[in-house]
DSSP file (Angstrom, degrees, kcal/mol; ACC not computed):
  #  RESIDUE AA STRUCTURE BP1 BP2  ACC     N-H-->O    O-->H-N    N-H-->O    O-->H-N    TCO  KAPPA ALPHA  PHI   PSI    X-CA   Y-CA   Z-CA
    1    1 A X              0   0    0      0, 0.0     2,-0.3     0, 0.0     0, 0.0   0.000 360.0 360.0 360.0 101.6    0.0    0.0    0.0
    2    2 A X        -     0   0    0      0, 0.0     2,-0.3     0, 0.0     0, 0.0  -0.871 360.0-149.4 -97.1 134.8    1.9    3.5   -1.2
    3    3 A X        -     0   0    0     -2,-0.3     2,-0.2     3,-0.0     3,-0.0  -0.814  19.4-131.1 -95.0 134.3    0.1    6.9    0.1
    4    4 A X        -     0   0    0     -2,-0.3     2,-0.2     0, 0.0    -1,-0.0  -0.561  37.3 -99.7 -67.6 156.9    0.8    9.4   -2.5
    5    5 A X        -     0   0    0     -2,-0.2     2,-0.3     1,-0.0     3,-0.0  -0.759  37.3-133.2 -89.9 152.5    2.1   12.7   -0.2
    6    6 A X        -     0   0    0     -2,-0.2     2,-0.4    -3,-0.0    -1,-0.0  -0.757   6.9-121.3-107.9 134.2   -0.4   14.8    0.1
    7    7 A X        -     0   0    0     -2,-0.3     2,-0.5     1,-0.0     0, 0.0  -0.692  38.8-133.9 -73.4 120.9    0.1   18.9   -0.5
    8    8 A X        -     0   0    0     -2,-0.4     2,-0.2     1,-0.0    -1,-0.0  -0.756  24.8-126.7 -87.8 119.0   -1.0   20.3    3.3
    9    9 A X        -     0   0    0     -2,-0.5     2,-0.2     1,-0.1    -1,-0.0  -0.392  15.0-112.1 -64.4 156.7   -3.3   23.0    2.6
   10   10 A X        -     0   0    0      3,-0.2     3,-0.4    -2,-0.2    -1,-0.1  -0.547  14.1-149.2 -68.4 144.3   -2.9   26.4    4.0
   11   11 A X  S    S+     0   0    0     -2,-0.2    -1,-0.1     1,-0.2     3,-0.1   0.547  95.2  55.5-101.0  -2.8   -5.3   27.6    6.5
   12   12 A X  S    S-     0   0    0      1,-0.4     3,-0.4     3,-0.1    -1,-0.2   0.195 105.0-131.5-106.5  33.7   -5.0   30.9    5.7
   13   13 A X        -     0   0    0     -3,-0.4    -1,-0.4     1,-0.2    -3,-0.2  -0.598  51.8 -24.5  84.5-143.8   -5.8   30.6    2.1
   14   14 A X  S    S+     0   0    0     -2,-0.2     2,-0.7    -3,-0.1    -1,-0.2   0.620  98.7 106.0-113.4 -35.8   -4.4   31.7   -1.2
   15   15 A X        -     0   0    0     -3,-0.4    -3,-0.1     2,-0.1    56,-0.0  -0.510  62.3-144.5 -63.9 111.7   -2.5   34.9    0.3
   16   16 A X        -     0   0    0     -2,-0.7     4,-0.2     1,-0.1    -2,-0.1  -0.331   9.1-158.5 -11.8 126.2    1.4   34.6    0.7
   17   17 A X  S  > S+     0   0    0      3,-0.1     4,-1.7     2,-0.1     5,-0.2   0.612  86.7  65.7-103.4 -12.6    2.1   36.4    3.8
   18   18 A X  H  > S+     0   0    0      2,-0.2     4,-0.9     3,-0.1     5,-0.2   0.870 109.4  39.4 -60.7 -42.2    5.7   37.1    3.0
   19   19 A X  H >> S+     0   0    0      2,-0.2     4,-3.3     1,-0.2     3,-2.8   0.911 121.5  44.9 -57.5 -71.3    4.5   39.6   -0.4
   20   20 A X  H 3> S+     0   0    0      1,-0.3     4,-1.3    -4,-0.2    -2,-0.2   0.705 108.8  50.8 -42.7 -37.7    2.0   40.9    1.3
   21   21 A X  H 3X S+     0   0    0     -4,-1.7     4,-1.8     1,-0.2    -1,-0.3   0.643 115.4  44.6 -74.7 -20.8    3.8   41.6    4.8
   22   22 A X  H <X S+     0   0    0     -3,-2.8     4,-2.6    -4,-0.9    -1,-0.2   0.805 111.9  49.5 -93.0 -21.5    6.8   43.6    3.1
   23   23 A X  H  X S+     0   0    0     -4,-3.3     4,-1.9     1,-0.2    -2,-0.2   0.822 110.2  52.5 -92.0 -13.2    4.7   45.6    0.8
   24   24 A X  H  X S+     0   0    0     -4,-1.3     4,-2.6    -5,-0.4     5,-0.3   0.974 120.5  33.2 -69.1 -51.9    2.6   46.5    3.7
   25   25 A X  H  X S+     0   0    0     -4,-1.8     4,-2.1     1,-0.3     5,-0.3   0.913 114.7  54.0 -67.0 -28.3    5.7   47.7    5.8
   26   26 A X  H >X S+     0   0    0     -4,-2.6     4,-2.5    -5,-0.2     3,-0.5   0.993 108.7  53.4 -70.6 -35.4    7.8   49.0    2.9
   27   27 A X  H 3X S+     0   0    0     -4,-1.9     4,-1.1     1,-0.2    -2,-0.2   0.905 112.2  48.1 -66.5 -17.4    4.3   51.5    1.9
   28   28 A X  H 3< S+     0   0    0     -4,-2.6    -1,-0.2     1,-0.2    -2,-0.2   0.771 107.0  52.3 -90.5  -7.8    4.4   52.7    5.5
   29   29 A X  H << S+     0   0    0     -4,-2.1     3,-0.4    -3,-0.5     4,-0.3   0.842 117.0  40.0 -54.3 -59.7    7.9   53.4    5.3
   30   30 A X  H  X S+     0   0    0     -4,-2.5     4,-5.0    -5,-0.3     5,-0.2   0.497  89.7  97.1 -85.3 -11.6    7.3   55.4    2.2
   31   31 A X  H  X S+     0   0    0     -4,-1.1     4,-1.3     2,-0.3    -1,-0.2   0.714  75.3  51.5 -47.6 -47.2    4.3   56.9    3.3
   32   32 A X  H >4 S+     0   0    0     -3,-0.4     3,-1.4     2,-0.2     4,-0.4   0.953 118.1  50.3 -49.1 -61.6    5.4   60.5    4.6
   33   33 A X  H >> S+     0   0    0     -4,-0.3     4,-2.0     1,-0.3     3,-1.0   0.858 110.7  45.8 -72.1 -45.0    7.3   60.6    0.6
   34   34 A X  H 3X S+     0   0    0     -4,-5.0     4,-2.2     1,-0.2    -1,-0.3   0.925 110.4  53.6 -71.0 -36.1    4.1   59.5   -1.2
   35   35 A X  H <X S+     0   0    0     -3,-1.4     4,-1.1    -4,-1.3    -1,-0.2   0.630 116.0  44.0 -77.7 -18.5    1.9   62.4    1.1
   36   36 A X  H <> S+     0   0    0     -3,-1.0     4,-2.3    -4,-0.4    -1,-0.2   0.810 111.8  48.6 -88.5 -29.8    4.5   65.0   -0.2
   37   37 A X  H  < S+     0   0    0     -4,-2.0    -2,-0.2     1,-0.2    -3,-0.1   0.852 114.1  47.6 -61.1 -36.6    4.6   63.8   -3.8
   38   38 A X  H  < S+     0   0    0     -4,-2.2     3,-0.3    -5,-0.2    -1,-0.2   0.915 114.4  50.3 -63.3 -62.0    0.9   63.9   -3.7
   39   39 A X  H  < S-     0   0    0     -4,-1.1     2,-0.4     1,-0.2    -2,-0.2   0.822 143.6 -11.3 -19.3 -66.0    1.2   67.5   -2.1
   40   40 A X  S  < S-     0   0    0     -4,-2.3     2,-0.5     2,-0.0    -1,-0.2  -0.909  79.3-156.6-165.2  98.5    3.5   69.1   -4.4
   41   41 A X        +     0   0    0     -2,-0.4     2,-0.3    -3,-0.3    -4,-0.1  -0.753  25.7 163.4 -98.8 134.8    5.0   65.9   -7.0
   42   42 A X     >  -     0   0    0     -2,-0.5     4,-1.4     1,-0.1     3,-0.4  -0.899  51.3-118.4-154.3 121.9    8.8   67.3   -8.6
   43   43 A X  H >> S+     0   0    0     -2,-0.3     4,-1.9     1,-0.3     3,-0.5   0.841 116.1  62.0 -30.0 -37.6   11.2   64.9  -10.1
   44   44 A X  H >> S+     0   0    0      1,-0.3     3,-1.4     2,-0.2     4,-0.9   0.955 101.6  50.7 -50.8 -66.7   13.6   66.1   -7.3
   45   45 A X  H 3> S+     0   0    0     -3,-0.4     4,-0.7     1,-0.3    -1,-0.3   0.405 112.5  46.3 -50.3 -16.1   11.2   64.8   -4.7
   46   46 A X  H <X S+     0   0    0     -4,-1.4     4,-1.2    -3,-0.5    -1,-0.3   0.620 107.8  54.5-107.8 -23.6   11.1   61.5   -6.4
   47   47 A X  H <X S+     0   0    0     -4,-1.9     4,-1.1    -3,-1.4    -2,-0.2   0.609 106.6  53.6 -80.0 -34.2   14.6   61.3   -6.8
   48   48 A X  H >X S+     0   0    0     -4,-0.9     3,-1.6    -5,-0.2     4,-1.2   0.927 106.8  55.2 -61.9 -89.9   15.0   61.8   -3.0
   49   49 A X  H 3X S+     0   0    0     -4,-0.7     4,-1.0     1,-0.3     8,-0.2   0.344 106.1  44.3 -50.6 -36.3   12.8   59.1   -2.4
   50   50 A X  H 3< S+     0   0    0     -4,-1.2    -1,-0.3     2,-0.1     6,-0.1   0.937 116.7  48.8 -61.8 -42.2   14.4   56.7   -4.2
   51   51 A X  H X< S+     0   0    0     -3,-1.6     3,-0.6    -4,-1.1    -2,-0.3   0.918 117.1  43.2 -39.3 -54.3   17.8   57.8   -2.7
   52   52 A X  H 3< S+     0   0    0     -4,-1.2    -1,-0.1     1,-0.2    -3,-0.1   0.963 120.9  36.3 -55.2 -55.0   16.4   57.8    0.7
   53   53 A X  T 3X  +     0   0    0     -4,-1.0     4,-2.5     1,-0.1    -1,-0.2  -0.529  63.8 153.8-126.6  44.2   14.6   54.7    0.7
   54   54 A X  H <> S+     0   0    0     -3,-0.6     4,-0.9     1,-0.2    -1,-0.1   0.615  75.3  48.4 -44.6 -32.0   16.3   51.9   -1.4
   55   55 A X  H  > S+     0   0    0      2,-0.2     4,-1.8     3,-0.1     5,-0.3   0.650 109.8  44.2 -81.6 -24.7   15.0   49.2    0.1
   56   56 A X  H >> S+     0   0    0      2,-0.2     4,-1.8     1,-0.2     3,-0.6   0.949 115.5  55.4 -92.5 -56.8   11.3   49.9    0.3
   57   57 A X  H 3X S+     0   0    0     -4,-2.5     4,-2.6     1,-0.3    -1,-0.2   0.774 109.2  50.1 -31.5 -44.5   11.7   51.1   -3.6
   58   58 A X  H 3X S+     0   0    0     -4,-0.9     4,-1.5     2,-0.2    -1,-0.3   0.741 105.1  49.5-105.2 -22.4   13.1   47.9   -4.2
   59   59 A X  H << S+     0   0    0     -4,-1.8    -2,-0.2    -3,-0.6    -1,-0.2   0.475 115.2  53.8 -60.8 -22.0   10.4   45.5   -2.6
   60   60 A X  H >< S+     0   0    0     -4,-1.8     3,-1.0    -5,-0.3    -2,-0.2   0.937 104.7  43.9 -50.1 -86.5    8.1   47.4   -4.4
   61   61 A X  H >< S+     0   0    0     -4,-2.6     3,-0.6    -5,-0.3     2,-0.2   0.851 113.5  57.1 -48.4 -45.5    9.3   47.2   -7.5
   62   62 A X  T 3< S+     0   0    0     -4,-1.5     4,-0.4     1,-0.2    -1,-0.2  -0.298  76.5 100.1 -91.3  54.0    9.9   43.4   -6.9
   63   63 A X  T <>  +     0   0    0     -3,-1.0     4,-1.5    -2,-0.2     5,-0.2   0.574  68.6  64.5 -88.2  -6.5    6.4   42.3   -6.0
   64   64 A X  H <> S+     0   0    0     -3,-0.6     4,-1.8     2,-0.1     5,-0.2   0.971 112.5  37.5 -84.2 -40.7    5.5   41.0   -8.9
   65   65 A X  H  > S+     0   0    0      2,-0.2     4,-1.9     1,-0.1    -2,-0.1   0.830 117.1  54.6 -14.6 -48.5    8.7   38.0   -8.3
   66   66 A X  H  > S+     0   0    0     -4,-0.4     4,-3.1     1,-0.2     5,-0.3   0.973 110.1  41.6 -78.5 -43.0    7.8   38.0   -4.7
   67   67 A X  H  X S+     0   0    0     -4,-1.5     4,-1.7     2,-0.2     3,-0.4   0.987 120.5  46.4 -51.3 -59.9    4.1   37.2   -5.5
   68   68 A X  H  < S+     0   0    0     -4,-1.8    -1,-0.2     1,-0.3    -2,-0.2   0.909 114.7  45.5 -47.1 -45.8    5.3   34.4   -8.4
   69   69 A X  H  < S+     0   0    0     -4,-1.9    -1,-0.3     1,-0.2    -2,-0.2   0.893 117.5  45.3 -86.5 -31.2    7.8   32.8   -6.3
   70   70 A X  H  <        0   0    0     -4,-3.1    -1,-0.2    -3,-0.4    -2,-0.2   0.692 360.0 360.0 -76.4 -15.7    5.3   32.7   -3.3
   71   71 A X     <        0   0    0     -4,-1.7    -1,-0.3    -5,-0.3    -2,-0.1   0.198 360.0 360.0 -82.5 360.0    2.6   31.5   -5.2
């Protein structure tokens, strides 16, 4: 008698919490920069804010990967 292994479902569903949890922290990170861009938007200001905030820019930008690879 061989059991095929069985895929253990998730109990919280379909959502990846690893995407989701960075892109929540990296938008509140970025948050202040988005409420000035919004304010008064100037390539300068946008050019700080990637300068400033390389990391959050860059979990951003890679969520369509993080989603694929979590998926």
């Amino acid at each position: 008698m061989s059991e095929t292994p069985r895929r253990h479902s998730r109990s919280w569903g379909r959502w990846p919490l690893v995407p989701v949890l960075l892109a929540v922290l990296a938008l509140l990170d970025l948050r202040l920069e988005f409420r000035l861009l919004a304010d008064h938007f100037t390539f300068t200001a946008l050019g700080f804010l990637v300068r400033s905030h390389p990391l959050a820019v860059s979990v951003l930008l890679l969520q369509p990967s993080l989603w694929h690879h979590y998926r």
